[in-house]
N, C-alpha and C positions, 0 to 999 in steps of 0.2 A: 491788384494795385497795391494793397499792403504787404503781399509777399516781396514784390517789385522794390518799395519801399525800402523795407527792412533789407534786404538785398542790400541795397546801393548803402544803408546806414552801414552796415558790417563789413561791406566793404571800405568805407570812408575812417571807420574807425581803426579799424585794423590797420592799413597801411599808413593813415596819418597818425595816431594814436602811438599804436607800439610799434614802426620799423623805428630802425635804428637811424638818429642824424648821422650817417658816415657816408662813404665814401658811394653806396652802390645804388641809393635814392639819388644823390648828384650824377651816377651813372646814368639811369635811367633816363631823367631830363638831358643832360647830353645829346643824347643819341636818338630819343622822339627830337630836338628842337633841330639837330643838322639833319635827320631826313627833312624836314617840313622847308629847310633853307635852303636846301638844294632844289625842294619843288617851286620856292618862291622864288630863285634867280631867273628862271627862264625867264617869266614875267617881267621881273624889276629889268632886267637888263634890254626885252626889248620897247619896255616903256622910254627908258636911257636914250638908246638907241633913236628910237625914233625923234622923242622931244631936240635931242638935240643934231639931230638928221640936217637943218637949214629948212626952209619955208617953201625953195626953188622945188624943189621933189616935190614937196606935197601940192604945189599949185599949177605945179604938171601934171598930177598925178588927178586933182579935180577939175582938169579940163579936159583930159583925154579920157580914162578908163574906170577913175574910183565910182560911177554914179554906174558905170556898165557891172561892175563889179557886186555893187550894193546890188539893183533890182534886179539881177538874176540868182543872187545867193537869196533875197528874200523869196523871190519867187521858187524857187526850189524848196524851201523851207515850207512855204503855205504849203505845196504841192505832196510833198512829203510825210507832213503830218496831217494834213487829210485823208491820204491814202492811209497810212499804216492805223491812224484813229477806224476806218470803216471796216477796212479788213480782220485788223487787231481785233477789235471789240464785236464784231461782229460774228466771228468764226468762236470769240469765247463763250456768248450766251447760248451760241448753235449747242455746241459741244458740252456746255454744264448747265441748259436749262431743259435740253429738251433731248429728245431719245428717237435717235431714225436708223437703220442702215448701216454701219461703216462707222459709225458714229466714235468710237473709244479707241479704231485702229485714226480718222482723221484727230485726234485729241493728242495724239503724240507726232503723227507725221505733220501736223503745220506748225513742228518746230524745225522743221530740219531743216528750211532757208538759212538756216543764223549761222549754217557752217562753211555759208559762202559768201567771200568779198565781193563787195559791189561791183567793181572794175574785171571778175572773173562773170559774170554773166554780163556784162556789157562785150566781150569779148562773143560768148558764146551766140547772144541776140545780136552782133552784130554780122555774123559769118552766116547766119538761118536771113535776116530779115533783110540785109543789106541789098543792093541791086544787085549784083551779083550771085546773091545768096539762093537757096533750095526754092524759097516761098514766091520770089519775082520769077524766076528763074521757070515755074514752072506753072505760073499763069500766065506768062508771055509762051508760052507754047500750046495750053490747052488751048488761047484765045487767037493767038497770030497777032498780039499787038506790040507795038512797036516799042522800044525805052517814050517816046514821049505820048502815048495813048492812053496813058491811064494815069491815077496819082494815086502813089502808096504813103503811111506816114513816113517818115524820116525818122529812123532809130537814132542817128546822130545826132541830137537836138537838145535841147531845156526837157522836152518833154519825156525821154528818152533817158535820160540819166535819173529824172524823178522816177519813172516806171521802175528802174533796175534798184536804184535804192528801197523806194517801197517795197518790192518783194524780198529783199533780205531784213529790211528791218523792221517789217511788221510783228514778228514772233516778240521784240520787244512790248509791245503795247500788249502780245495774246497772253505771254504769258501773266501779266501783272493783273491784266482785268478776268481772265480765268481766276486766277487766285482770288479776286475780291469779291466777283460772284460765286464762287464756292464758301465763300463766309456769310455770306449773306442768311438772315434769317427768312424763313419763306412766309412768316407771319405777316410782311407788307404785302408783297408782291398778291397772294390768297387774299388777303383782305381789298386789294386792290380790284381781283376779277371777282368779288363777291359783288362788290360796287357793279358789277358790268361792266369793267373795262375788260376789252378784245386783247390777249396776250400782249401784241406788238405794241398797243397803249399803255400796258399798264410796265413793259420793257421801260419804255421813252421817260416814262412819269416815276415811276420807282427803283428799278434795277438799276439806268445808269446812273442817276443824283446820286444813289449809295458809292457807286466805285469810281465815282467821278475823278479822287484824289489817287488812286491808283491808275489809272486809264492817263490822267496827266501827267505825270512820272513817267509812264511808260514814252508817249508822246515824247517829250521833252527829251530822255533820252535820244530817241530817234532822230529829231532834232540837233542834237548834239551831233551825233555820228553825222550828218550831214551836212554839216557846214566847216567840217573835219577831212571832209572825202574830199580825195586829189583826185585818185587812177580815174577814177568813172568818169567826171566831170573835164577831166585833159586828155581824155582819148575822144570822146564825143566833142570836143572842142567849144564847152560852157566855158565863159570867162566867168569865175567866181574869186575871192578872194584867195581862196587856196591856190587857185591856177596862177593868179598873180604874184604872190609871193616869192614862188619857184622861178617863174619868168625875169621876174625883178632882180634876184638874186643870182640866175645865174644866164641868160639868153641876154641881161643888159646890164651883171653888171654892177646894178644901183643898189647896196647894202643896206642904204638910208631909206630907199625909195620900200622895200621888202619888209624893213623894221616899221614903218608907217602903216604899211597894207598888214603886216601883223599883229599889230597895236589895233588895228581896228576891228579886225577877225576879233582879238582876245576881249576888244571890250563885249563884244556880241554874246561869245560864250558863257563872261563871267556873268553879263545881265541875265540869261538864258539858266546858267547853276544859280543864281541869289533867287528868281522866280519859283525856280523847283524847291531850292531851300522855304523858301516863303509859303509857298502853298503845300507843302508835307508837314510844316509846323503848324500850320493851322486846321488839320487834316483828321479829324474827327472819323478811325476806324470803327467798326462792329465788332464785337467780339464775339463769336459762336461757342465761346465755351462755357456758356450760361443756362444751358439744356432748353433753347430755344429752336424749333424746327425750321428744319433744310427745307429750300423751297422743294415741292414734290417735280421731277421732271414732266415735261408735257411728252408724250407721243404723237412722230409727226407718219405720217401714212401718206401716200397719193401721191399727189402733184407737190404736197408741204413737202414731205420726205425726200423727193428728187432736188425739191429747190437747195434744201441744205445740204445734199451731198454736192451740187453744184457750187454751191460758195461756198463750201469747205474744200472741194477738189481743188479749183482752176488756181490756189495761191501756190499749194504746193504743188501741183502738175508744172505752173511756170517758173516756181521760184526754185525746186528741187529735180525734176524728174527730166522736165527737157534739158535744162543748161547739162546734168550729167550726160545724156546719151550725145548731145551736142558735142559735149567736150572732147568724149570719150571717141567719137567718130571720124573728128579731128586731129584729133592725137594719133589716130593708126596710118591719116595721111599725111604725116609732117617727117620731116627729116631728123628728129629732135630726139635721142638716145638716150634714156634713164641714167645706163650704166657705162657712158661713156666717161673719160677722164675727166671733162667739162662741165657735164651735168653732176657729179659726184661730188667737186668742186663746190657747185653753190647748193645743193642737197646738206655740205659740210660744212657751206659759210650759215647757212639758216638754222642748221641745228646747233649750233657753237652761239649764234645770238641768242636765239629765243631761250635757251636752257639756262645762258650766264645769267641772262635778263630777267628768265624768272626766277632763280636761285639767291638775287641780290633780290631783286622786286617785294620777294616774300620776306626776306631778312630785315628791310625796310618798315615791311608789313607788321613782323613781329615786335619789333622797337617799339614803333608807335602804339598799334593797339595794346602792348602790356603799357605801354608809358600812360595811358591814358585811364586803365584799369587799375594799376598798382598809385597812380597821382593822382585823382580826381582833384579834377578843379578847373578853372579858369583854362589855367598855363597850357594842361596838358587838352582840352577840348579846343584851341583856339590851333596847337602844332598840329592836331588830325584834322580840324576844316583845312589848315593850309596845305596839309599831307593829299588831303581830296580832291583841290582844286586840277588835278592836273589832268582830271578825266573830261574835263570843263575845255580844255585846253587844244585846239586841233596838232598834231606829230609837226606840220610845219612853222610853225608858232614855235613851239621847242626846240626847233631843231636852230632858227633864227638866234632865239634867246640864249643858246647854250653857246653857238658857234662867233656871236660877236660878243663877249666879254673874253674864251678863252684863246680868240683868233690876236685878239689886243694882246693877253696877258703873252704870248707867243712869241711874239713880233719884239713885245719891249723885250722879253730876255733873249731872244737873239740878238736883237741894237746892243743892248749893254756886253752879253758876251762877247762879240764883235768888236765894240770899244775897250775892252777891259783886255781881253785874254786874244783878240783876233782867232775866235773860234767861234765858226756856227752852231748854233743848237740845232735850227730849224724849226719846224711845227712839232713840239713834243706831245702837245694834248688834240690843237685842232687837226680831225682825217683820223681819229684814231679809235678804236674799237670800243674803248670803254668810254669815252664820251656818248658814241652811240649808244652803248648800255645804260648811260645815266639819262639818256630822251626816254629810251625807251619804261625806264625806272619812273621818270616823273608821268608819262602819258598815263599807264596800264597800274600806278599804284592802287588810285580805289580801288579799282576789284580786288585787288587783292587784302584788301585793308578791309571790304564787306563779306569777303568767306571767312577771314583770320575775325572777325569780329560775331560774324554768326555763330562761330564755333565756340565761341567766350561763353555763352550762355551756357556750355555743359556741365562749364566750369563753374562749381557754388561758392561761394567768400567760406563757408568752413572750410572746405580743402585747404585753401589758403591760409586759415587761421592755423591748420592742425599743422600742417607745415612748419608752421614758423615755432609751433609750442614744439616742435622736435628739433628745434633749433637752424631751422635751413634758412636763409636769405632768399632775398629777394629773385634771384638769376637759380639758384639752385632750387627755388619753388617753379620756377617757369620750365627746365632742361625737368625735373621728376616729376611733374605736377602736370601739367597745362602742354607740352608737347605733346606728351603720350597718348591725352587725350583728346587732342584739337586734330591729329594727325592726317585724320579722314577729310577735315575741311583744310589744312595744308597742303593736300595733294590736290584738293578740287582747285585751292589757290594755285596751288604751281601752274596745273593744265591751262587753266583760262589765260593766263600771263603768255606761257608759252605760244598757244597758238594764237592771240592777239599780235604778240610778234610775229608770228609766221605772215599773218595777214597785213603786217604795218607797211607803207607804202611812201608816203612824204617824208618822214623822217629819213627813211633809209633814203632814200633819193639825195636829198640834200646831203646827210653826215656819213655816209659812208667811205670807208678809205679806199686808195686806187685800188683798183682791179681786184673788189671784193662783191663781190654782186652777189645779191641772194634770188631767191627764186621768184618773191615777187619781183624783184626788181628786172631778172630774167625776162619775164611774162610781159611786163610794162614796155619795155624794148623788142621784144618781139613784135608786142601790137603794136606798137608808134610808127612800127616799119611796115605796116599792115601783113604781117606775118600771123593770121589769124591760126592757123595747121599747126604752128611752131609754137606759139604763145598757151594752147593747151594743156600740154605734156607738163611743163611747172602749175599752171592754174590745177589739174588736177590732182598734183602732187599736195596744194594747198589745200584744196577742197576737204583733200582724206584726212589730211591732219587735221580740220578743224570738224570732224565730224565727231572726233574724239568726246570733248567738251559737249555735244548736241547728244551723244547716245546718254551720257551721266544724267543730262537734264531731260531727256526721255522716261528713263530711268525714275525719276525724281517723279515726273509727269502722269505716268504710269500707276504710281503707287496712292495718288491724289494729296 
């Protein structure tokens, strides 16, 4: 704490103290406060939007669909962070409290859901479970019963989209509460079964109170991504706010009617990031670097030892191992050609976004986090919350907020060119590539703003000070200073950016120009057309990319 301290003093002193009042501290502020304005227009503009929508939308809107739309997104949301809370946290105390079997090879494999979109196993459990699928398919033949002789569930359902979300988004919850029980001292937990409490007692009573504030976090996130999610929830045919949005905006139409259903999504999210915000401030860590003992692992033998390989298998068997051979089995019966001119096409459109997107995303990144490291203060923590808010934020939310102020600003300068000079402009920004890049900028900036910030800490306020006593400024400390050595977490930042794009789904749906289709969006149209064979070949093109990011944090996983 007093290293911490003095840290932050020397830093405060040094930048506010001796930079120089000129020109390149006024840079810095610049350039942190127009990323944080570009994350805050989505927002402000579909707040605009909707408030001044008319009352007729919205009073159509709460007698026909907004109340269907509310209790099935809550109800997904309970459903979701229940699941990934029992799995998440469950699969973490298996794997760092206790020692069975397979144990340290499932400690890395129940991360490897996180490399696949939700609406890519909705795809893969709908082609296996569907009627028609392998599973009906071949109990109507061992039994001779009829389509109406028996009742399977419905993978198409509320129920059915919560499942496919759970299983990609629990590793958010395993990873945070592994971590928190790995810091744990084991002097409670010992003290606890000294008392006589039975391990799983003194788990409930001890273990999770301590990573409570972690295990929430994780949640919440998960939470987040879920009331975010289009593909799952509009192929399975959930009406959730996300479904409505897109619906609104483009099956009817109603601009005002979409800016409302978005307004109400964004209030969800920001209540949902002020809670998280709220309960990590109050959030009382352990620190294990106090030479206090690791709890001792229990060894589990017998029927114990099966049970945890059993609930450490079945997340990743269903959320990693089937969707791949599924896909992959799929993909060898479809018509759907890698290296055709077609598919090369959107292989081209998807790699040209994600790279633009994360090459600006990080540049964004850098701004802010040095704006907020070289400015301490008010100004600059107030441009990184608004820089953050955009992970809070679901892709069709942004994509609303972006496309009705610049659809406006559009329109007026074609009317004026029109009247002034009798030339069209046309649409110069709205349908246009870097708008997309600027959704995609506002969505996926946290992350990158949390590895560009992790990597700060390498960084000590002397480097900083020696810098500047050898006379370099503020930007020439950062290009010889602070690049060279944050590098490792810039590259970790690009990848996550990148393949969060590869994976992004509403956004591109809504803002993408004519006849630029990317692979998720490929994938999404193939299944809408129930082309499940064809919708593979891009889903596992996504997959592979996004495994990229899952081996690093393997990797990471790995090393404890």
């Amino acid at each position: 704490m007093i290293a911490d301290a003095g840290y932050h003093v020397a830093l405060t002193s040094f930048f506010q103290s001796d930079a120089p009042k000129g020109a390149a501290p006024r840079a810095l502020s610049i350039m942190g406060w127009t990323v944080a304005l570009i994350c805050l227009l989505p927002m402000l503009a579909v707040a605009l939007a909707a408030l001044t929508g008319g009352t007729d939308t919205l009073t159509h809107l709460l007698s026909t669909v907004l109340w269907r739309y509310t209790g099935n997104t809550i109800l997904l949301v309970v459903l979701v962070s229940t699941g990934t809370f029992a799995i998440g946290v469950g699969a973490a105390w298996l794997v760092t409290m206790t020692r069975f079997p397979g144990g340290r090879l499932f400690e890395i494999a129940l991360v490897l859901p996180l490399a696949f979109p939700a609406y890519v196993l909705a795809y893969a459990y709908t082609h296996i479970l569907d009627h028609p699928g392998i599973v009906q398919t071949t109990l109507r033949d061992v039994t001779g019963w009829g389509p109406r002789d028996y009742w399977f569930p419905e993978i198409r359902s509320l129920g059915g989209a919560a499942a496919m979300l759970v299983l990609v988004l629990y590793p958010y919850v395993y990873l945070l509460s592994r971590a928190a029980f790995l810091q744990q001292s084991g002097s409670t937990f010992m003290a606890a079964r000294a008392l006589g409490s039975r391990p799983l007692v003194a788990f409930f009573r001890v273990s999770l109170p301590l990573a409570r504030p972690a295990i929430a976090a994780g949640v919440l996130l998960a939470v987040m991504e879920t009331i975010a999610d289009f593909g799952t929830v509009a192929y399975f045919g959930v009406q959730t706010f996300a479904t409505g949005i897109y619906t609104s905006w483009f099956s009817l139409g109603d601009r005002a009617g979409a800016a409302q259903l978005a307004l109400c999504l964004l209030s969800f999210a920001l209540l949902l990031a002020i809670l998280e915000r709220m309960q990590r401030g109050q959030a009382k860590y352990h620190d294990p670097s106090r030479g206090q003992r690791h709890h001792p692992p229990l060894k589990l033998t017998g029927w114990s030892a099966g049970a945890a390989i059993t609930l450490c298998g079945i997340p990743v068997l269903f959320g990693a191992l089937f969707p791949i051979i599924a896909l992959f089995n799929m993909g060898l019966g479809s018509e759907q050609v890698l290296t055709s001119t077609r598919y090369l096409g959107f292989i081209r459109n998807s790699l040209v976004l994600a790279s633009t997107a994360a090459v600006l995303t990080l540049g964004a990144a850098i701004a802010v986090g040095y704006y907020m490291r070289s400015r301490p203060g008010r100004s600059s923590t107030t441009a990184a919350y608004i820089a953050r808010l955009g992970y809070a934020v679901p892709g069709g939310v942004i994509a609303v907020g972006l496309l009705v102020p610049f659809a406006a600003f559009d329109n007026a300068l074609d009317a004026w060119m029109r009247a002034t000079f009798d030339i069209s402009t046309g649409l110069l920004i709205t349908g246009s590539i870097w708008l997309l890049v600027f959704a995609y900028m506002v969505r996926f900036l946290a992350a990158a703003l949390g590895a560009y910030e992790g990597g700060q800490a390498l960084v000590h306020a002397n480097m900083d000070a020696a810098s500047r006593s050898l006379g370099k400024g503020p930007f020439a400390t950062l290009r010889r200073v602070h690049l060279p050595i944050l590098t490792p977490s810039l590259l970790t930042a690009l990848l996550i950016v990148f393949v969060d794009v590869m994976k992004e789904l509403p956004a591109t749906l809504i803002m993408r120009p004519f006849n630029y289709d990317t692979l998720a969006v490929q994938a999404y149209r193939l299944a809408s057309d129930e082309r499940l064979n064809g919708a593979a070949v891009p889903s596992l093109v996504i997959v592979a990319v996004g495994l990229l990011p899952v081996i690093l944090i393997c990797r990471q996983v790995g090393r404890r």
